[in-house]
C-alpha positions in Angstrom: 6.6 -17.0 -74.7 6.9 -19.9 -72.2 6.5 -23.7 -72.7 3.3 -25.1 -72.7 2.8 -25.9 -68.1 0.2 -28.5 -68.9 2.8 -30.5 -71.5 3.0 -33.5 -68.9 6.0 -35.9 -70.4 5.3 -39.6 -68.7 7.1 -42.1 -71.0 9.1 -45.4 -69.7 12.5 -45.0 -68.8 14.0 -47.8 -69.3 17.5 -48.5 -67.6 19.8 -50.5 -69.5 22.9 -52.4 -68.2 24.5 -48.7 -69.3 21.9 -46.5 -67.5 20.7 -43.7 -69.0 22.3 -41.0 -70.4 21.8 -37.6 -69.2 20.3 -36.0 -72.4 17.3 -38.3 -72.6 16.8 -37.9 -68.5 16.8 -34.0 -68.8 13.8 -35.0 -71.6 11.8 -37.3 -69.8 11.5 -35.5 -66.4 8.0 -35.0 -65.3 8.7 -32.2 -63.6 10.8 -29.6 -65.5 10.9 -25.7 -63.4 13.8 -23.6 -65.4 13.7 -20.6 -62.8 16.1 -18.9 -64.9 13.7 -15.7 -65.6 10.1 -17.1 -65.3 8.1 -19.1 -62.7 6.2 -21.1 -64.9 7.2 -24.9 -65.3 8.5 -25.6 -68.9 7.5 -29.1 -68.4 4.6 -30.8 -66.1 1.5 -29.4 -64.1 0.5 -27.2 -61.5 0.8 -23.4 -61.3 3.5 -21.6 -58.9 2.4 -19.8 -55.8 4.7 -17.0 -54.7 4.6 -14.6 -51.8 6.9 -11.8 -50.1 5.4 -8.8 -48.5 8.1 -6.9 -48.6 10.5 -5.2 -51.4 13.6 -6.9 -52.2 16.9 -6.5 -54.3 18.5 -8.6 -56.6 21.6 -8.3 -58.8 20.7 -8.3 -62.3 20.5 -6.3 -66.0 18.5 -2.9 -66.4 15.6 -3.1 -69.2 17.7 -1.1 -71.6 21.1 -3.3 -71.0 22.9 -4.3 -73.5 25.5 -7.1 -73.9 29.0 -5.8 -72.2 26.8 -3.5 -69.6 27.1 -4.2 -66.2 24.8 -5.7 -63.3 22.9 -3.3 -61.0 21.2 -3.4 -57.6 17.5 -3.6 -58.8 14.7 -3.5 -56.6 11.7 -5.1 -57.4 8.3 -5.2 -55.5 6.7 -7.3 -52.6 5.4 -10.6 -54.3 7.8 -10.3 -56.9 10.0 -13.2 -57.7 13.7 -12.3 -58.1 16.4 -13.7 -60.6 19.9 -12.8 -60.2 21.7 -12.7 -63.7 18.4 -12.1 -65.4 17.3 -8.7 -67.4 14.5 -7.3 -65.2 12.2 -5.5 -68.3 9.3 -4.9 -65.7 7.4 -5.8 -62.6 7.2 -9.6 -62.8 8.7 -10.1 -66.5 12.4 -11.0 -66.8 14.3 -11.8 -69.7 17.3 -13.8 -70.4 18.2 -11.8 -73.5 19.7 -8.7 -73.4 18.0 -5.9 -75.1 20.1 -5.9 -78.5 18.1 -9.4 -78.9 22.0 -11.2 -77.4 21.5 -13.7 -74.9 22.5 -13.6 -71.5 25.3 -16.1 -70.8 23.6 -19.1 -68.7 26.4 -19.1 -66.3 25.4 -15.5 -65.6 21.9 -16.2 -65.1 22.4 -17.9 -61.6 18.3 -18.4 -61.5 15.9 -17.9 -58.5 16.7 -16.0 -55.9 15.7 -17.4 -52.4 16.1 -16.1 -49.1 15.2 -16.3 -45.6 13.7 -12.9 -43.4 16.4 -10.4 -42.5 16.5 -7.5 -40.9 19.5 -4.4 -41.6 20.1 -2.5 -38.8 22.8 -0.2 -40.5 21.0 3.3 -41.4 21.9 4.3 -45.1 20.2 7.8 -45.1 23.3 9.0 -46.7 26.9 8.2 -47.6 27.6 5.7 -44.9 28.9 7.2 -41.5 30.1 5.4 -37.8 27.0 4.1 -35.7 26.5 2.7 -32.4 23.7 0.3 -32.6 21.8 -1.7 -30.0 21.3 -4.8 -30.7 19.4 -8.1 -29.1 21.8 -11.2 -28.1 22.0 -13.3 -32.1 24.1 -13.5 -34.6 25.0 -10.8 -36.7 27.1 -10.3 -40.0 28.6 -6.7 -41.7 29.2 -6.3 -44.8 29.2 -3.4 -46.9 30.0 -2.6 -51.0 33.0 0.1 -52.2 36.5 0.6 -50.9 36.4 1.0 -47.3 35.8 -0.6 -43.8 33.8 -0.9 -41.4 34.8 -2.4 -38.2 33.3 -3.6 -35.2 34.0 -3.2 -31.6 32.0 -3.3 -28.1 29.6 -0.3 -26.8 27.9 -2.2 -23.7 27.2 -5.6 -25.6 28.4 -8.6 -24.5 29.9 -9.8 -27.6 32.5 -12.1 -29.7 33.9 -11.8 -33.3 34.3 -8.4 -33.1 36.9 -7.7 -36.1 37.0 -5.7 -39.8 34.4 -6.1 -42.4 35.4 -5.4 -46.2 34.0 -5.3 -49.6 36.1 -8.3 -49.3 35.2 -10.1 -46.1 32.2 -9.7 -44.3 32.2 -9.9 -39.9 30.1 -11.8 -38.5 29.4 -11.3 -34.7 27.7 -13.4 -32.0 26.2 -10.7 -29.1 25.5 -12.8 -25.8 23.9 -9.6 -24.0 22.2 -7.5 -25.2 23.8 -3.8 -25.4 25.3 -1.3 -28.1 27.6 -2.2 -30.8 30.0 0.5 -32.6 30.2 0.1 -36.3 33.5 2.6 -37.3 33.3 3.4 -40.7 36.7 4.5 -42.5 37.7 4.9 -46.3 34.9 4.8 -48.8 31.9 2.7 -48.4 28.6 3.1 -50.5 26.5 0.5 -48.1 26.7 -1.2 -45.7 24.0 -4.2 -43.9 24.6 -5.2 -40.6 21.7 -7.9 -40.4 20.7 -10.8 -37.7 22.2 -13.9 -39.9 25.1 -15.7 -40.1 26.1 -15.0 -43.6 25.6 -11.7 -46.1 22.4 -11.8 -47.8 21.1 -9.2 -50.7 20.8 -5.7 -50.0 18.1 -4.0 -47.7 17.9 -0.7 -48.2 17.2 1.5 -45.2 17.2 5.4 -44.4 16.3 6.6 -40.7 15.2 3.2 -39.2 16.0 -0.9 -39.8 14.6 -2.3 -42.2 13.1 -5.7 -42.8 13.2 -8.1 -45.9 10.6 -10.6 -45.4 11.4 -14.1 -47.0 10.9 -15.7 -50.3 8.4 -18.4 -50.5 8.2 -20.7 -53.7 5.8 -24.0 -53.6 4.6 -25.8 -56.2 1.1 -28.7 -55.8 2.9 -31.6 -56.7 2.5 -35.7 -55.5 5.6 -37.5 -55.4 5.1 -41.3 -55.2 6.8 -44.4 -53.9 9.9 -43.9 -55.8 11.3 -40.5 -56.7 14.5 -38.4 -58.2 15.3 -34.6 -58.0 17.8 -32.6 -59.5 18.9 -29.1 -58.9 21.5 -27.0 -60.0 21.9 -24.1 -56.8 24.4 -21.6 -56.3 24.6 -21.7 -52.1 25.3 -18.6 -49.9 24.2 -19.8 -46.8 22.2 -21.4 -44.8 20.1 -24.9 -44.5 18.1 -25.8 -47.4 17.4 -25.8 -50.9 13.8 -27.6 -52.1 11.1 -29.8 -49.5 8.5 -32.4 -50.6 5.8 -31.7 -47.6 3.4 -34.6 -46.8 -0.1 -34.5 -46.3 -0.3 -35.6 -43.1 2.2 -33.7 -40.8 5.2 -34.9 -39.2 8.0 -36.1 -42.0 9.2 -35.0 -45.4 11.5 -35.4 -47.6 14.2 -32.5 -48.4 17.6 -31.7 -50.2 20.0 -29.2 -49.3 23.0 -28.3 -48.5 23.8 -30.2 -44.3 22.6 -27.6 -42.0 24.6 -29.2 -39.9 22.6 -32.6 -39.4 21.5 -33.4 -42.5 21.3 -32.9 -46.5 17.9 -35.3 -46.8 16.4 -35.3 -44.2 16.2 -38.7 -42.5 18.8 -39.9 -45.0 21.4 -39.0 -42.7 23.6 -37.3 -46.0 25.2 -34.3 -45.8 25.1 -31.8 -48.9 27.6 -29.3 -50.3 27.5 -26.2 -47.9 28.4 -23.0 -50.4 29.2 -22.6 -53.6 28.1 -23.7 -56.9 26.5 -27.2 -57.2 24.8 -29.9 -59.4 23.0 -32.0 -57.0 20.3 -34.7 -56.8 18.6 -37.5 -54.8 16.7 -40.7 -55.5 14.8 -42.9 -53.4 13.6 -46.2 -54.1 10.6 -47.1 -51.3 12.3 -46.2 -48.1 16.1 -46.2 -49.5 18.0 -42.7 -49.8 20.7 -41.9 -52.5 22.3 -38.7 -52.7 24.5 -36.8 -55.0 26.7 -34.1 -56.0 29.3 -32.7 -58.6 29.2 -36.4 -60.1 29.9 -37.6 -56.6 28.0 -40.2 -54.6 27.7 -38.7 -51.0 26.1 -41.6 -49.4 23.3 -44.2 -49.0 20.8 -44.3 -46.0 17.9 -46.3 -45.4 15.1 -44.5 -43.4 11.6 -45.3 -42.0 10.6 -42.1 -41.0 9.4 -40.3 -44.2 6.3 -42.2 -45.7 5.2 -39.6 -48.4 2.7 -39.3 -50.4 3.5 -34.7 -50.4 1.4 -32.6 -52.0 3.7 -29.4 -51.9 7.3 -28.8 -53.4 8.5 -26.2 -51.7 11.9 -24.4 -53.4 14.0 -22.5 -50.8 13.8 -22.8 -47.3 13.7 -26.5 -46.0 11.6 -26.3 -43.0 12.3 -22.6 -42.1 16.0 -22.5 -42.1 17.8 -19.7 -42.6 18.9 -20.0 -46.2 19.9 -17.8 -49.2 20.8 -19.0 -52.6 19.9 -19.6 -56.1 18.2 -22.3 -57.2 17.3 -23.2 -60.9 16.4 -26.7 -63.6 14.7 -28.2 -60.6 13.6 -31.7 -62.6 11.9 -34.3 -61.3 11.4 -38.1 -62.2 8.4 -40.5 -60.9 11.1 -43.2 -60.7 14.9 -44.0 -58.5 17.5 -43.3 -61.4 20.2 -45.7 -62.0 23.4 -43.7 -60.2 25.3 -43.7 -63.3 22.6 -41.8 -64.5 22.8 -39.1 -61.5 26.1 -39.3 -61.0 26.7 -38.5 -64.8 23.7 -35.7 -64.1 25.4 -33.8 -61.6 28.8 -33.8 -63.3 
């Protein structure tokens, strides 16, 4: 059913005056994880470790969809790894066929679902109603599926950003002191999340009390090397990170993701994409940062502050940031790429 994990590819590259095209890269990556509908690495070693103790939703295909059926909110069990696009058939097994044997269009199949701990303090016992809630000082954002509104205004919170939240539009508050916040629901709304981030994440479902969703955590053993390129393709919601190479010894690392406001690598100094759909990749050659995105080079940096050699690729969060996204065809490469060749990879 899945590519063989052990089928480690380790072939010379070769560069060329011309580079190499990106065809024969995608080939001769090490490291190959699809995360389209499965875990397990189509190319390389080393078995995935997953963990989330709670449940979780995702949007994605029932077992029984067929092509031309819509998504649906699906929830799928702690320590389950989630897929957004994907069919879900059962616990742990996704598919990226529908079930009239028709395969799931890859742009649909946005790949692994990642996300940081959040809480919903928004009670859904029933059709959606007004609710004061007290809340901590943080930041908080509403949002809420169907037709109507909910908006915001002070109880006995200090607050700011108070305003109307949509199927549209989310509202995202910051409270200063803590206090009660009215949530005035109007119109038609199926559910609604008011949750301590700065950006909608997926759907916790709640009843009498909040409700938290604890966060997705993806690693993989792997050693990186003196020299080293990644590629990802990641659809970003929010947040600040994507994938982290974690030394053995503590102190540096090496990530990509998408600026959290200081930095995309870090130590590079290079700032990533921030939402939104991207192709992105890094090399670095010794100490010597590269990085790139939508066939774009970002910047250079030179930094003496990461000294590898890691022994964990973690895919998600880069060093506990709050981040939600979807991340799939993370590929490595024992070896800096020419930039023609990553530029042309992340076109």
């Amino acid at each position: 059913m899945f590519a063989n994990p052990n089928a480690l590819i380790n072939r010379p590259l070769g560069t060329g005056s011309g580079g190499i095209g990106g065809i024969k890269a995608f080939a001769i990556a090490g490291f190959h994880a699809p995360l389209k509908s499965y875990l397990v690495l189509a190319r390389g070693v080393g078995s995935p470790t997953f963990t989330r103790a709670t449940t979780a939703t995702v949007m994605g295909y029932a077992p029984t969809a067929n092509s031309g059926d819509p998504q649906i909110l699906l929830t799928v069990a702690a320590g389950e790894a989630r897929f957004t696009g994907a069919r879900r058939i059962s616990q742990d097994v996704w598919s990226e066929f529908f079930a009239d044997g028709t395969p799931i269009p890859d742009a649909t199949l946005k790949g692994y679902l990642s996300e940081s701990a959040a809480t919903n303090y928004f009670l859904n016992s029933g059709a959606p109603v007004t609710q004061t809630i007290t809340l901590n000082p943080g930041t908080y954002t509403t949002w809420l599926t169907g037709a109507g509104t909910i908006t915001t205004s002070a109880g006995t919170a200090t607050a700011t950003g108070y305003g109307v939240a949509s199927a549209a539009t989310p509202n995202v508050i910051v409270v200063t002191v803590a206090g009660t916040v009215v949530f005035t629901v109007a119109g038609t709304v199926t559910t609604a999340q008011v949750e301590n981030t700065a950006f909608p994440t997926s759907y916790i479902a709640t009843t009498t009390v909040a409700v938290t969703r604890n966060a997705d955590l993806l690693t993989y053993p792997y050693s990186d090397g003196a020299n080293i390129s990644i590629y990802l393709e990641v659809d970003y919601v929010g947040g600040g990170g994507s994938l982290m190479l974690t030394p053995v010894a503590a102190g540096s690392y090496l990530s990509m993701g998408n600026g959290d406001g200081s930095t995309g690598w870090y130590a590079s100094g290079i700032n990533g994409p921030t939402t939104g759909v991207h192709k992105q990749a890094i090399s670095e050659a010794g100490l010597n940062f590269k990085s790139f995105a939508d066939g774009a080079v970002l910047g250079s940096s030179a930094a003496s502050d990461y000294t590898g050699t890691s022994n964990i690729l973690t895919i998600g969060m880069r060093n506990n940031l709050p981040m939600t996204g979807n991340i799939r065809n993370v590929r490595i490469w024992q070896t800096a790429l020419p930039d023609a060749t990553l530029q042309a990879l992340t076109t």
